[in-house]
LUMFIFI-725498 format. One record per residue (C-alpha): residue number from 0; x, y, z. Coordinates in steps of 0.2 Angstrom, whole numbers. Layout:
BEGIN
num	c1	c2	c3
NUM	X	Y	Z
...
This chain:
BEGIN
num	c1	c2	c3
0	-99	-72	123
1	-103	-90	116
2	-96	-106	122
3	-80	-106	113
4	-73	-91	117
5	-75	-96	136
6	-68	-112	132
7	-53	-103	126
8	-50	-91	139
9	-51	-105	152
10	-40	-116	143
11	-27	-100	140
12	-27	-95	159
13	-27	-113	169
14	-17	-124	155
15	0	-126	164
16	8	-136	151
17	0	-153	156
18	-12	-161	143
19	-29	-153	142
20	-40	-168	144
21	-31	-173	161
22	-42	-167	175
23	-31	-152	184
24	-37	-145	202
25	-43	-127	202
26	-55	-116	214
27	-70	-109	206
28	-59	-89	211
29	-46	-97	200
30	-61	-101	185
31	-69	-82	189
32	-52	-75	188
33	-47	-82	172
34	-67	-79	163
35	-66	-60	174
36	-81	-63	180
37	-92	-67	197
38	-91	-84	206
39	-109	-83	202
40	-105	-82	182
41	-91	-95	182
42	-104	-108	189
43	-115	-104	175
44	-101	-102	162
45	-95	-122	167
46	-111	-128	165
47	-114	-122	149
48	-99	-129	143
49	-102	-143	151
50	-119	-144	142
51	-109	-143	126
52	-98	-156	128
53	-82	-146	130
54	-76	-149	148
55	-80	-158	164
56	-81	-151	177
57	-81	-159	194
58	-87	-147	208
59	-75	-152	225
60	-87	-156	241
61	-84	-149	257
62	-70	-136	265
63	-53	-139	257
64	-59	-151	244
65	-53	-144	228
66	-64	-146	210
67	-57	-154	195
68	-59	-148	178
69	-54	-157	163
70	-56	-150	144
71	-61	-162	131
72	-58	-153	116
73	-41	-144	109
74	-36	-128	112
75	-30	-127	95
76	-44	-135	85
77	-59	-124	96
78	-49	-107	94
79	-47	-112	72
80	-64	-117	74
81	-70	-99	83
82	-57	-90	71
83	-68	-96	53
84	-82	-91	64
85	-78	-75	63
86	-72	-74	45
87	-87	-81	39
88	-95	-66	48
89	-82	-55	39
90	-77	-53	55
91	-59	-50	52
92	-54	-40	65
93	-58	-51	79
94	-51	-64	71
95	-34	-59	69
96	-36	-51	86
97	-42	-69	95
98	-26	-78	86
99	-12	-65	93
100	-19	-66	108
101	-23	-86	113
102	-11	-95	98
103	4	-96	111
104	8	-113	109
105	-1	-120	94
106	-1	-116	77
107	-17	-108	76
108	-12	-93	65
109	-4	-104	52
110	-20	-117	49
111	-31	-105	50
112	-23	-93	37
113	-22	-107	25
114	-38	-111	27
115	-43	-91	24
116	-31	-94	9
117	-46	-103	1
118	-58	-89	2
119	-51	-77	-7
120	-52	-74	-27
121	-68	-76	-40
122	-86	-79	-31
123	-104	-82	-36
124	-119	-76	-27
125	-137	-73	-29
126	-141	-55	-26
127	-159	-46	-31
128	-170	-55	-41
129	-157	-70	-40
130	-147	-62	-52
131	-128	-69	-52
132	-116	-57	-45
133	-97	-59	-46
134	-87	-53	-33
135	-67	-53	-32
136	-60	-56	-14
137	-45	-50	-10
138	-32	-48	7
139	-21	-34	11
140	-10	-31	25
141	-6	-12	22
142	-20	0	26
143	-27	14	16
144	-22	29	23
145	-35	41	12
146	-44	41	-2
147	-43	60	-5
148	-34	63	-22
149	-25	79	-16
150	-14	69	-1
151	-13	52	-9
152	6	47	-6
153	7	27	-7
154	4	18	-25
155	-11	7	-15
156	-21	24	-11
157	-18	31	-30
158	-23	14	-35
159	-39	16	-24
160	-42	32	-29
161	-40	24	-48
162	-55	16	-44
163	-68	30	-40
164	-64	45	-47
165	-56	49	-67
166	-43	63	-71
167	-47	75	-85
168	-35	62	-95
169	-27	47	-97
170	-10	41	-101
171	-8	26	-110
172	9	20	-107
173	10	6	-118
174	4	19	-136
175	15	34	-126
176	-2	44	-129
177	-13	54	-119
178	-33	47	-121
179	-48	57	-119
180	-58	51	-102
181	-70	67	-94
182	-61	78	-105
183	-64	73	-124
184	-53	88	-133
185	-41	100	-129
186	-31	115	-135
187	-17	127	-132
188	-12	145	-134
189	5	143	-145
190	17	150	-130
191	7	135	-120
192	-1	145	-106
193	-18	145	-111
194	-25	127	-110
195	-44	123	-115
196	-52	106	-111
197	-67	102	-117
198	-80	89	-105
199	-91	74	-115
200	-108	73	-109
201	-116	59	-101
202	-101	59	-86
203	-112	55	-70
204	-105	56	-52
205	-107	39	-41
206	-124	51	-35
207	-130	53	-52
208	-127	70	-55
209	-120	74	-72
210	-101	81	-68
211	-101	100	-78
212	-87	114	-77
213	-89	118	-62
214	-85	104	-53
215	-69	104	-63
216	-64	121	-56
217	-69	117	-38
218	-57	102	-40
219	-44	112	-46
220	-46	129	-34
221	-46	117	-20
222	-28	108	-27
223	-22	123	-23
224	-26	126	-4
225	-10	118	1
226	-11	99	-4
227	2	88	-2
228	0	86	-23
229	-4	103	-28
230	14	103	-36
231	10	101	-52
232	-1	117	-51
233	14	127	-49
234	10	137	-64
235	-6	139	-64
236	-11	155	-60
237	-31	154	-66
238	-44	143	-69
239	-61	146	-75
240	-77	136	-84
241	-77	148	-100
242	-95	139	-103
243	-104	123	-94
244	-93	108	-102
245	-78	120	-105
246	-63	124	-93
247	-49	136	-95
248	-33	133	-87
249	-23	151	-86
250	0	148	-82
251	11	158	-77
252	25	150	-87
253	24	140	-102
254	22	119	-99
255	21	109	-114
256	15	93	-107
257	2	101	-96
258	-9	89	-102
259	4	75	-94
260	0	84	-78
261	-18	82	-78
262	-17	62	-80
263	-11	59	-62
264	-25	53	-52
265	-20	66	-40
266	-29	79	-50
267	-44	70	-54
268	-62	77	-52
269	-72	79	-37
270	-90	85	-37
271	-94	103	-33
272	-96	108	-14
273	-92	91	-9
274	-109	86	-18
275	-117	96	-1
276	-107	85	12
277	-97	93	23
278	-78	89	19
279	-75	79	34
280	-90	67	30
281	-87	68	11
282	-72	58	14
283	-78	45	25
284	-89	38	9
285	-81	48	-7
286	-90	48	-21
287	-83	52	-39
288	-86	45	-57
289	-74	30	-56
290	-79	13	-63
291	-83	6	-45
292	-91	17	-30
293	-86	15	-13
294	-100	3	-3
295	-90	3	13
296	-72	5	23
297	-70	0	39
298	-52	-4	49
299	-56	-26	44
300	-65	-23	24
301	-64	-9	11
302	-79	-13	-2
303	-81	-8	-19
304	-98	-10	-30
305	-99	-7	-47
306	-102	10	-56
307	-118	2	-67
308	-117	20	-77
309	-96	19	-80
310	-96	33	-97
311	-82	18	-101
312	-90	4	-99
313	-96	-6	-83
314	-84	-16	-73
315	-85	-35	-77
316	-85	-36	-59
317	-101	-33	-46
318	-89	-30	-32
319	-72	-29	-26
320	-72	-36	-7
321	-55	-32	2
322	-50	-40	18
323	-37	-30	29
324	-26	-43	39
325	-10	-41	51
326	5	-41	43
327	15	-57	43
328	28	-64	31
329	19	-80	32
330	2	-75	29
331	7	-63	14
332	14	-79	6
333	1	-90	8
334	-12	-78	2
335	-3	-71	-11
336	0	-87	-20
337	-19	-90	-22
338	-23	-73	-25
339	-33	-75	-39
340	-38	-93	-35
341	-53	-103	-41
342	-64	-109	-29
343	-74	-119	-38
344	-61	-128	-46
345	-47	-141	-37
346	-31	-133	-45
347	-17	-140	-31
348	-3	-139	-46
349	0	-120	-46
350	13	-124	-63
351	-4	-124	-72
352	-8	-105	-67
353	-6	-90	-77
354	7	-75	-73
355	7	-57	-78
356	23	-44	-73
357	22	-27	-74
358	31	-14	-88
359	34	-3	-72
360	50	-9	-60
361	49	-2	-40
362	66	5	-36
363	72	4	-19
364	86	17	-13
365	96	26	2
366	92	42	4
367	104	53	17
368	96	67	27
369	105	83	21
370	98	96	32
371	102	86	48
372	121	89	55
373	133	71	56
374	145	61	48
375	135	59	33
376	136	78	30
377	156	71	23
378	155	67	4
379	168	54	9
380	159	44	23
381	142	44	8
382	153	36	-5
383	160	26	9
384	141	18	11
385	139	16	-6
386	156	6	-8
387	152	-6	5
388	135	-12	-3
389	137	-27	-12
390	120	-26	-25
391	124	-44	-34
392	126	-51	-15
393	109	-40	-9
394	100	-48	-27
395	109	-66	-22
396	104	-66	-3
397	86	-56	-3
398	80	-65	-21
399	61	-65	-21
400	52	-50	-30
401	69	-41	-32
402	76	-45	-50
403	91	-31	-54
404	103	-21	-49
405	97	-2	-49
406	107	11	-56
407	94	26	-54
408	76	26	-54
409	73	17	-71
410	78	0	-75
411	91	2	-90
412	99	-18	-96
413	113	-9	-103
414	118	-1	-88
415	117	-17	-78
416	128	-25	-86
417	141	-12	-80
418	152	-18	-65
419	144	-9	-49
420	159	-4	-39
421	160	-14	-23
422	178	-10	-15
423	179	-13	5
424	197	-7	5
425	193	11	-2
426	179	11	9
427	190	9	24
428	202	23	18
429	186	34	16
430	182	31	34
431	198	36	42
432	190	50	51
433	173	43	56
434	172	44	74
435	158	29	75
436	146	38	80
437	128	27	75
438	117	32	62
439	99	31	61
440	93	19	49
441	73	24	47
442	61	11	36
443	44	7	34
444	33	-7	23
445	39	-22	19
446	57	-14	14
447	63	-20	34
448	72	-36	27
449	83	-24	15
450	86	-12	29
451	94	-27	42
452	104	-31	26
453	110	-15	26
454	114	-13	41
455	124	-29	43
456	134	-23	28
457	139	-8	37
458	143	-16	54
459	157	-25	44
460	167	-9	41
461	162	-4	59
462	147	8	56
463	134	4	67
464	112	8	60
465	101	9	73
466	86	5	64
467	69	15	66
468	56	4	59
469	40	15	57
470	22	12	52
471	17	20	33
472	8	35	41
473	19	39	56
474	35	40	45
475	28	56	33
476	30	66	46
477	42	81	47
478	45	77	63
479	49	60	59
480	60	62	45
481	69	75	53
482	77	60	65
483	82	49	54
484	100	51	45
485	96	41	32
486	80	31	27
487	80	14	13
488	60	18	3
489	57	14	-13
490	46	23	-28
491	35	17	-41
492	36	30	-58
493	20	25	-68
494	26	38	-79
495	42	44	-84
496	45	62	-86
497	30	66	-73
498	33	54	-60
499	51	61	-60
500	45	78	-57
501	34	74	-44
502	48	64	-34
503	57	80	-34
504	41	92	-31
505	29	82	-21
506	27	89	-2
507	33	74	10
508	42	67	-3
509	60	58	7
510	70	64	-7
511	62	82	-7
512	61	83	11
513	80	77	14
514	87	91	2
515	94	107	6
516	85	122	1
517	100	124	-13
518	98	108	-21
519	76	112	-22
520	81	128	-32
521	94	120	-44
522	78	105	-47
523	66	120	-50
524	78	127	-62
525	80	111	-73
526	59	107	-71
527	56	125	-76
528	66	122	-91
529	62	105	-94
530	42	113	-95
531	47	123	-113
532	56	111	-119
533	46	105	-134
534	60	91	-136
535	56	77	-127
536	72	71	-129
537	79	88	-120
538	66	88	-108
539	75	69	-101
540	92	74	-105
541	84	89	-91
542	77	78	-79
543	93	64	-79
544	104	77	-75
545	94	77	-58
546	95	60	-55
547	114	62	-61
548	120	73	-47
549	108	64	-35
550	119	49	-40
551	135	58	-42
552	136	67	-25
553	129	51	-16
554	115	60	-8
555	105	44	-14
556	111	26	-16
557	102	16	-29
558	99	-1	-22
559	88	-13	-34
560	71	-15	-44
561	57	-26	-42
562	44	-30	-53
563	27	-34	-50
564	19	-53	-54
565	2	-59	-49
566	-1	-79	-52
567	-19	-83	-57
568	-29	-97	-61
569	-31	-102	-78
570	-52	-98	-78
571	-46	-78	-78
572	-47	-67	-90
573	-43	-49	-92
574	-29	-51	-78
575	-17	-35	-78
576	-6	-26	-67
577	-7	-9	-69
578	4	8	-67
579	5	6	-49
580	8	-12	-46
581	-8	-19	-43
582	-22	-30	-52
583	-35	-19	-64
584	-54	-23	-57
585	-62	-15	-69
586	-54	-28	-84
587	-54	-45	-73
588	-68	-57	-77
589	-70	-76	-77
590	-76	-89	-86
């Protein structure tokens, strides 16, 4: 343990409120105690701090003679100071940790995160042969649960997942048109249960092995082992490679946008056998045919290199560095505004930066908990809720990232510009026979601002939430949900009619999971039909009708969109948020 971080324990344990630099009697127990070490130790620890110039220390002569210590440095400045130490380390973790647990009384946290603020965006390096590499430094305060396709749930782990490993193909939402990627032509049987893809050569895993058939079938086979997204695989009663860069998909009922289906990154290819890993291992360093390749994942950075061999063209970026840091209203703002910032340039005047928004909106929404018995069982006391939630006042109050009111999953101008039906009075008549009995209010993420809104809303009309603030991985599961009454989440759709599919399909999903085993056969039914339609007109009239009765019945209570927006600094190029809110490496670049 260096100088400093005795320094800081010391001044932690014996600072009594009195001004460091004023000499304070204490024993040399009292000094071991607060270093947990020996007498013997302290001595030596007080002389090497003494050496440095950071205390004096005044050793007391004789029985009953106390010794005097005085520090001659700040607490606050030596733990900011020990803090970039370990940053400059990539040291993250400890860090953080060395903050939360000396800041009491300072405002370490703060300076040090602005500084850290600093470090992130566009850098330049020397690497081999003193070749210039680009790297783009990012911080994130939510974890990556997993980067196995088949269980991603969140839009941060699709995004990851974006990044190493490619689908069969690719929707392009802008053009409404499915794009070639490892498949490069397809074709169907006319009654659309025989689908034929056909692989391009020259598609080479991240450990240079040329991806065949095979591996597409592996992938597949394994979907259907019980994965959390095997959903879309309902159908599919048959896979085979008919020759080494063919694959045959067998259904047992027609789907007309099959194809569709095969652009999540859910379904996208792995390497035969795990590419001779064990599956446990495999997933501690994946390895697919992405445009970046995972270089390492720890619990303080998640680091991406460049794919050199990309069949679509190399990243403009050498490497993706992300910084994993507590969760904290005012760090994410601080970071977040210099997100993509310069270093190399002074830009103090953020009116000159750049802005992109996203096409897709985040929807944020009550869900009620229909297989557990309450008061929210009464079609009344849910319509009740939904009176008392005043969506301009939540859009007035909260402001930020939140930008309309919602009236389903998709954001529709006409529709907003419909009064939303905010009526106290009704409410009160709806609740005549509530008994007051509380309610569990379950959340997660950052949606814990819009849950306390909530529940202050409802505690006007005498309902009372208890909320049940739980971390992203605890709250999928069963257990969990199980508990909660109601829960406020919210769901990006990069895609229309499949991301609606797969809210109602997807295993874990809260608004599958909190339906009755009634309501999951009338959503088959309209999917099933939706699936032959070859309409896609019908095939949404289908799909709304869900959302319709969802709405109608008050089993979910649409609250409001959000958009995504990232600022940039000017020297950016390439800057774009993709389906699932977040910056597209592969494009970014700087001049």
């Amino acid at each position: 343990m260096q100088p400093f971080e005795h320094f800081i324990m010391l001044a932690h344990q014996l600072n009594s409120h009195e001004q460091l630099e004023v000499p304070r009697e204490v024993t040399l127990e009292q000094v071991a105690d607060a270093l947990h070490c020996t007498p013997r130790n302290a001595k030596l620890v007080l002389r090497k701090l003494t050496d440095a110039g950071l205390i004096t220390w005044q050793a007391g002569r004789g029985r009953g003679n106390r010794s005097k210590l005085a520090f001659l440095a700040g607490k606050t400045h030596i733990l900011i100071e020990l803090s970039r130490q370990y940053a400059e380390k990539e040291e993250y973790k400890q860090a953080f940790e060395l903050l939360q647990r000396y800041d009491a009384g300072t405002q370490a946290i703060e300076s040090f995160t602005e500084w850290l603020s600093g470090s992130f965006g566009f850098g330049k390096s020397r690497g081999e042969g003193n070749e210039t590499v680009d790297t783009l430094r990012l911080p994130l305060s939510q974890p990556i649960l997993t980067l196995d396709p088949s269980e991603c749930f969140y839009s941060l782990e699709s995004h990851m997942v974006q990044q190493l490993f490619d689908p069969l193909v690719r929707y392009d939402a802008a053009e409404d048109r499915i794009l070639p990627q490892i498949a490069h032509t397809w074709d169907s049987s006319e009654d659309a249960t025989l689908w034929t893809f056909h692989l391009r050569k020259g598609v080479f895993f991240h450990n240079g092995k040329e991806l065949g058939a095979e591996d597409v079938v592996f992938t597949f086979k394994r979907m259907q082992t019980g994965k959390r997204n095997s959903w879309p695989l309902r159908f599919l009663i048959g896979v085979e490679a008919a020759s080494p860069r063919t694959v045959r998909f067998k259904l047992a009922k027609p789907n007309r946008i099959f194809p569709r289906f095969l652009c999540l990154n859910a379904l996208s290819i792995l390497p035969l056998d795990y590419a001779g890993e064990n599956e446990k291992q495999f997933w501690k360093q994946p390895i697919g045919t992405g445009p970046f390749q995972l270089a390492e994942w720890t619990d303080e950075r998640f680091v991406l290199h460049a794919n050199a061999r990309y069949y679509q063209g190399r990243p403009h970026l050498d490497s993706v560095h992300i910084v994993f840091i507590p969760s904290s209203a005012s760090a994410d703002q601080a970071l977040w505004q210099q997100l993509l910032y310069d270093p190399g340039k002074q830009e103090d005047d953020l009116e000159s930066w750049q802005s992109t928004v996203s096409k897709h909106c985040c929807t944020s929404l009550l869900s009620w908990n229909m297989n557990k018995p309450g008061q929210h069982q009464s079609a009344d006391f849910r319509r009740a809720v939904d009176l008392i939630l005043n969506r301009s006042q939540m859009l007035r109050e909260l402001g930020g990232y939140r930008l309309h009111i919602a009236r389903g999953f998709f954001h529709d101008e006409q529709a907003e510009t419909e009064l939303y039906r905010y009526d106290l009075e009704e409410a009160r008549r709806l609740l005549a026979d509530y008994d007051g009995t509380p309610l569990s209010l379950g959340t997660y993420g950052k949606h814990l601002q819009d849950a306390e809104w909530v529940q202050q809303q409802c505690a006007v009309v005498g309902i009372p939430l208890h909320i049940r603030y739980e971390q992203m991985d605890h709250i999928q599961e069963i257990p969990v949900m199980n508990e909660m009454d109601i829960i406020l989440h919210a769901v990006v759709f990069p895609e229309e009619e499949i991301c609606m599919i797969e809210n109602y399909e997807q295993a874990g999903s809260f608004t599958k999971q909190f339906q009755t085993p009634d309501w999951h056969e009338y959503v088959r039914e309209h999917v099933d039909q939706a699936l032959n339609c070859d309409s896609s007109a019908e095939r949404w009239r289908l799909l709304t009708d869900i959302e319709t009765r969802l709405r109608d019945d008050a089993h979910a209570l649409f609250l409001l969109h959000s958009r995504f927006q990232s600022y940039f600094s000017p020297s950016y190029r390439g800057v774009g948020i993709n389906s699932h809110g977040w910056i597209d490496f592969k494009e970014i670049w700087r001049t």
